[in-house]
C-alpha positions as CSV (number, residue, x, y, z in Angstrom):
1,X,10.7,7.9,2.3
2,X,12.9,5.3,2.9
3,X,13.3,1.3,0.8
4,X,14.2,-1.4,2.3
5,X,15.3,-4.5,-0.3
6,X,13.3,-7.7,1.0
7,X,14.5,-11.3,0.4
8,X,13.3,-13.4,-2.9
9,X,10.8,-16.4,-2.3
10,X,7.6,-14.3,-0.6
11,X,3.7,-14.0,-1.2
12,X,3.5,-11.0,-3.3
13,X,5.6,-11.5,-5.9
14,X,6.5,-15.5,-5.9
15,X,10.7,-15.9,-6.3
16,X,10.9,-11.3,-7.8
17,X,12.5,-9.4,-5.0
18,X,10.0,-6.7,-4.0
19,X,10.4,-2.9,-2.1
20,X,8.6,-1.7,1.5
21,X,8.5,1.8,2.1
22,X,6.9,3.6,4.8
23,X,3.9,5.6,3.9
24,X,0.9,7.3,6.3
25,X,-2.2,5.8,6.3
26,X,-5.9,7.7,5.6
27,X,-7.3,7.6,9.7
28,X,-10.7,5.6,10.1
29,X,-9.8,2.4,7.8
30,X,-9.7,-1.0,8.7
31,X,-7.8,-2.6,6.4
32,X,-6.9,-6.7,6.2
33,X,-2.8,-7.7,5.9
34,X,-2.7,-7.6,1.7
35,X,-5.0,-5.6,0.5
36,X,-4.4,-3.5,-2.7
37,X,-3.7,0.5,-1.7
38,X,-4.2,3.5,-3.8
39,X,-3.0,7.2,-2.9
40,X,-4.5,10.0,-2.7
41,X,-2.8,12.9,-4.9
42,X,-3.8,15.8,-3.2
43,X,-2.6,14.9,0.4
44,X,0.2,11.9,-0.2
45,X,-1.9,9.4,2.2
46,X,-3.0,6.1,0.9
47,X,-6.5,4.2,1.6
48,X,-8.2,1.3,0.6
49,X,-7.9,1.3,-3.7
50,X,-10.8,2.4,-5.3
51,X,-10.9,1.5,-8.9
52,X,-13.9,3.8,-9.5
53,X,-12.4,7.1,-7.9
54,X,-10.4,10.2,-9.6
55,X,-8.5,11.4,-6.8
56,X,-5.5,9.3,-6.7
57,X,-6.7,6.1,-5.5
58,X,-7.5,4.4,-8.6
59,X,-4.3,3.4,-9.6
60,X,-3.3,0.8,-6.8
61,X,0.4,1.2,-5.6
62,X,1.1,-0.5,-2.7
63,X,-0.4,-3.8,-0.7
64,X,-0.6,-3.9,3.6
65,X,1.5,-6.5,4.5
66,X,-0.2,-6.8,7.8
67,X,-4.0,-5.4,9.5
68,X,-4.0,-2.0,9.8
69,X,-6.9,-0.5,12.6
70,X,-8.4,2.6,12.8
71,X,-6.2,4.6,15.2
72,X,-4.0,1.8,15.7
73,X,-0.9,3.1,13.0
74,X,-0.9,5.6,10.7
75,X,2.6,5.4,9.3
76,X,3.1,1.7,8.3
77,X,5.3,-0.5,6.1
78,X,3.9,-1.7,3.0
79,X,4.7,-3.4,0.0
80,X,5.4,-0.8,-3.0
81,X,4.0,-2.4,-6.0
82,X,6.5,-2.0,-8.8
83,X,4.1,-1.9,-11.5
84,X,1.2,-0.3,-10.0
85,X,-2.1,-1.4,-11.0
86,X,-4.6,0.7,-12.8
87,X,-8.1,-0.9,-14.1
């Protein structure tokens, strides 16, 4: 999995530099450009976060930085949260 560095001054983290890395996407979501990503631990792909769950995708660890459609893209580029958020 490769990171890419990403100029300061942006939307997700104010003036902090943040990483993208390019991750597969769970088929059959429809997911807006920023919302908060979880991944599952058994097979590495990420969906929409789920607070509530126990397979992975309670702890949300990266952000869409654009809309992702069913069948449109499975492997993106998405903002890797560098403290991941867990409720």
């Amino acid at each position: 999995m490769s990171t890419v560095q990403q100029p300061v001054d942006n939307w997700v983290t104010g003036s902090d530099s943040y990483q993208t890395t390019l991750a597969t996407i769970a088929s059959g979501q429809n997911l807006p450009d920023k919302t908060p990503l979880g991944q599952i631990t058994a097979s590495g792909k990420l969906v929409k976060w789920a607070p509530a769950a126990s397979d992975g995708s309670q702890v949300a660890t990266h952000i869409s930085q654009y809309l992702i459609r069913p069948l449109q893209l499975y492997i993106c580029q998405l903002t890797t949260l560098l403290f991941p958020l867990a409720f």
